[in-house]
C-alpha positions, 0 to 999 in steps of 0.5 A: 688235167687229172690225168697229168695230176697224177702222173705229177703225184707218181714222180713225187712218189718216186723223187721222195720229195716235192723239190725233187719233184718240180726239178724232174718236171722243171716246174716251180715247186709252188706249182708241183704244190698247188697240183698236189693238193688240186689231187687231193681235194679232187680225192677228198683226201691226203696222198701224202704225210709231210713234214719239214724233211720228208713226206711219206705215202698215207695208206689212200696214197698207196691205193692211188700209186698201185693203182695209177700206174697200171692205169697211166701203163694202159693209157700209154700202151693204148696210145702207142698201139693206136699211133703205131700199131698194135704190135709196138711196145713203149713205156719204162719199166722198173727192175729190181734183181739180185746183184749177181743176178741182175749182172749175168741174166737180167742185162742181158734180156733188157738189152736184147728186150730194149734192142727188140722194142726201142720205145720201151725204157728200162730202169734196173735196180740192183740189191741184195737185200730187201726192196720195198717194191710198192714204196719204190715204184718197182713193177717187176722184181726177181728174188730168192726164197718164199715170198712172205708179203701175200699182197705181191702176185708172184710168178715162180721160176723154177727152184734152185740149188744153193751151192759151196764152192770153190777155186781149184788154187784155194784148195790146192793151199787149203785142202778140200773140205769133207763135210759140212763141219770141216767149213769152221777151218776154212775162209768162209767169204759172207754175203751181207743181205741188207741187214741179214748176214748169211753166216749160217749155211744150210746143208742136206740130206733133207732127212737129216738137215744141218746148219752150219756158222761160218766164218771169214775175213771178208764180208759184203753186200754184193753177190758179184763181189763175193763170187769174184772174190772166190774166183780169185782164190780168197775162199769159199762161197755159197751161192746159187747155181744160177750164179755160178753154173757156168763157172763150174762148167768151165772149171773155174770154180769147184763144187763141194759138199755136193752129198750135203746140198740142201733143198733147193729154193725158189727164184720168184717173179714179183709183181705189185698188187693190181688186177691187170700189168701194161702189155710192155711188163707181161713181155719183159717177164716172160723173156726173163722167164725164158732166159732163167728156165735156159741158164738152168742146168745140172751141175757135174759131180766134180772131185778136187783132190789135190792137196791137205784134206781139211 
């Protein structure tokens, strides 16, 4: 009964709610009430601070999810090797990704991963912004830049070029910018990152670096939206090259400012804090791994000369 407390106490932690809680489970929320706190006199503590509209994780209740779910993880995997073999996966697995991201790679691998181990189900969240992997049950997620929580276990990708860009018919109207202050005459389409928003573009060479605030008639919180945006001609983009690579390759997007380009930024792989991740998550990394070190390649030095310089 333990264990299926806590797996009881995980889908409370995930639904936010009790109520929610007892409609996943299709149990009443007297009984989803009463089995919580059965955990919690098991434990001598409290999982959870409640009030009338909410109820959050106490710092024990966040001890007993990181480690929970590594321990439920083991148990299923345990099950399935015993059932089925030792080579079968099986369990869900929470993603979290960039949009961009998560549309043109991660998919991609789930599909070929869920095609490959048809016990294993997978929940993709996509964001831009901030995600509390901890709070939201994430056991892998994949963002850009250094990480600043040093409880997360991080894996590194490789490192990646943020690059300027644009359609060839923007710049056949607009003209061509030279450098990175010729941006302010331009429509600079802005990506907003959860609360933060990426105005101020940043430039190289590494000895001399530069930022520049941009400006634009457009503005939002979808990576995807804003690279379709650019491919329709609306304007110029920052984005990484794992983005838009291949829209360079194909000639549908230009690459600018290339003498300008920063240092390139990391593309981390995170995971929550525990001591051991279930077989089914060690897997699915390292297929991301594989699928991102294969995305990667040099981008050509492309020149578009046709119409006003900016």
């Amino acid at each position: 009964m333990l264990i299926e407390n806590i797996r009881l106490f995980l889908i409370i932690a995930e639904k936010g709610s009790l109520i929610a809680a007892a409609r996943e489970t299709r149990l009443s929320a007297t009984t989803v009430s009463e089995r919580l706190a059965a955990l919690e006199a098991h434990y001598g503590v409290v999982l959870f601070n409640r009030t009338t509209r909410s109820i959050s994780l106490t710092d024990e209740g966040r001890t007993l999810l990181n480690g929970a779910r590594i321990v439920l993880g083991e148990i299923e995997d345990l099950e399935t090797r015993i059932r089925f073999g030792a080579e079968t996966l099986s369990g869900p697995i929470r993603v979290s990704a960039p949009i961009d991201l998560g549309r043109n790679v991660v998919s991609e691998v789930i599909s070929d991963f869920t095609r490959q181990h048809p016990a294993i189900s997978i929940e993709l969240f996509l964001s831009d912004g901030y995600v509390d992997m901890v709070g939201h049950g994430f056991d892998l997620a994949l963002r850009y830049g250094e990480i600043t929580d040093s409880t997360l276990r991080t894996r590194n990708l490789g490192q990646f070029h943020r690059i300027v860009c644009a359609a060839p018919s923007y710049l056949q109207l607009h003209g061509t910018p030279q450098e990175p202050a010729d941006l302010a005459g331009h429509n600079c389409l802005i990506m907003r990152l959860g609360t933060t928003l990426d105005n101020v573009w940043h430039f190289g060479p590494d000895k001399a670096p530069q930022s520049v605030t941009v400006r634009g008639n457009k503005t939002v919180n979808d990576g995807s939206m804003v690279r379709q945006w650019a491919l329709e001609g609306q304007g110029i983009i920052m984005k990484s090259e794992l983005d838009v690579a291949q829209d360079i390759k194909a000639g549908r997007l230009v690459a600018l400012l290339q003498d300008y380009t920063a240092a390139p930024k990391p593309l981390q792989m995170m995971f929550p804090p525990a001591r051991a991740q279930p077989r089914r998550v060690r897997a699915l990394a390292d297929a991301l791994g594989t699928a991102v070190g294969q995305v990667k390649s040099p981008l050509p030095v492309q020149e578009f000369s046709h119409g006003p310089e900016a």
